[in-house]
C-alpha positions as CSV (number, residue, x, y, z in Angstrom):
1,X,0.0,0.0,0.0
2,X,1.6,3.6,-0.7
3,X,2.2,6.0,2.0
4,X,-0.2,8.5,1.4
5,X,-2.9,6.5,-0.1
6,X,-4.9,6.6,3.4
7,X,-6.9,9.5,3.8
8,X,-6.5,11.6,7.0
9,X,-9.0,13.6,9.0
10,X,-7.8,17.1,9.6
11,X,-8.7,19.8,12.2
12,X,-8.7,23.2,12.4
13,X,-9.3,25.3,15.5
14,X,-9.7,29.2,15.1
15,X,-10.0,31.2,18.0
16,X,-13.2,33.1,17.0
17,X,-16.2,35.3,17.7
18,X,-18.4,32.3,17.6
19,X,-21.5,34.5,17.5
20,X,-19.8,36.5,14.6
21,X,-19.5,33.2,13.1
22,X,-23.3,32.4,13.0
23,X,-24.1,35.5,11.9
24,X,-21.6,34.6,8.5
25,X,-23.5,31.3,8.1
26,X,-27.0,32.8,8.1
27,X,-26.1,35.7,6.4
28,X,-23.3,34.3,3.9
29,X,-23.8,30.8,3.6
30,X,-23.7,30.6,-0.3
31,X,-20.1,32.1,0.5
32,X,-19.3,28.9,2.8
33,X,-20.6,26.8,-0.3
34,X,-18.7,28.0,-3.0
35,X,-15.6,27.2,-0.7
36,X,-16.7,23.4,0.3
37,X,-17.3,22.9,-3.4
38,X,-13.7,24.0,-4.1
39,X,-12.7,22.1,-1.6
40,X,-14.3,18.9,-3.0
41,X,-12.3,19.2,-6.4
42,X,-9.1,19.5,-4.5
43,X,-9.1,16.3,-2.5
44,X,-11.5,17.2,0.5
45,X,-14.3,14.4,1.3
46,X,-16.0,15.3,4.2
47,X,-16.5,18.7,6.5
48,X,-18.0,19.8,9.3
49,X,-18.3,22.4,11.8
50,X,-18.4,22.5,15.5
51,X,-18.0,25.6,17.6
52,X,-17.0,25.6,21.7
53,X,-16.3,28.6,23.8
54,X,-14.6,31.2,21.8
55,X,-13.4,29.1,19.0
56,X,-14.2,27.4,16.3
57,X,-13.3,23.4,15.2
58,X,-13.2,22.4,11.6
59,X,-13.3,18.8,10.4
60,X,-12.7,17.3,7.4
61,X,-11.7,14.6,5.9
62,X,-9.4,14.9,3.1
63,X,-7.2,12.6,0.3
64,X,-4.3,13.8,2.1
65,X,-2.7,16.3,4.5
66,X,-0.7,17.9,1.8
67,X,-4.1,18.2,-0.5
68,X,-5.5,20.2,2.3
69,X,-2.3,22.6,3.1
70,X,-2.0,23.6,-0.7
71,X,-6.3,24.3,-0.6
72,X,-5.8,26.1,2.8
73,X,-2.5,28.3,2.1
74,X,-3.3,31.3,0.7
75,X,-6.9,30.8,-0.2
76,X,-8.9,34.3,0.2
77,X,-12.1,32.9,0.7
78,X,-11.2,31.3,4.0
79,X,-8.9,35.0,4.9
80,X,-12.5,36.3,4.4
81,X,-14.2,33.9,6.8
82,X,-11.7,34.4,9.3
83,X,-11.8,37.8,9.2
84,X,-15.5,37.8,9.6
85,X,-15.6,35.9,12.7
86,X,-12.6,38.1,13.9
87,X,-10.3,35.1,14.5
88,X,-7.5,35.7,17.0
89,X,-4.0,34.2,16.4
90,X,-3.2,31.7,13.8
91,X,-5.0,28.4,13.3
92,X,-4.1,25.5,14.8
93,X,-4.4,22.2,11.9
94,X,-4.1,18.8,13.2
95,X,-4.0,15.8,11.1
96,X,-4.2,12.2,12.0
97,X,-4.5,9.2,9.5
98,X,-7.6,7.3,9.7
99,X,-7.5,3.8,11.3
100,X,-10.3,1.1,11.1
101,X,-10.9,0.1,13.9
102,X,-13.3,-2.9,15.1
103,X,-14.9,0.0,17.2
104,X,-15.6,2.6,14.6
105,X,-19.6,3.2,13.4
């Protein structure tokens, strides 16, 4: 089996004006779209939000850890996100491979 052909679940945590955040998915969530459908075509194959107290959690699922560093870096559309839910500091990614386990559902 090759290295990288496992996928890997990646997390982001911004620290964030979760209420701000809200407010961007009622009020922008066509912008949110557009992004999730680039991020389809570049190797992403699940996502998902969660928010806590003052941040943020993304997860996702993607092809590999280095599809999702060349989406992330760079990419204006999440800048414009960030900015809108006045994200403090930089975010933290995590990535782990997925294993199969007998216990996963």
């Amino acid at each position: 089996m090759e290295e990288n052909s496992l996928s890997v679940f990646m997390t982001t945590k911004f620290n964030a004006d979760t209420e701000a955040f809200r407010k961007f998915v009622d009020e922008r969530g066509d912008a949110l779209v557009a992004i999730s459908e680039d991020a389809k075509s570049k190797g992403c194959l699940s996502h998902r939000h969660a928010l806590g107290d003052g941040y943020v959690l993304v997860i996702d699922e993607w092809e590999s850890a280095d599809a999702f560093h060349d989406f992330f870096q760079g990419n204006e559309a999440i800048q414009e996100v960030m900015q809108s839910m006045r994200t403090e500091g930089e975010p933290v990614h995590t990535s782990g491979e997925i294993l199969n386990s007998p216990d996963t559902f």
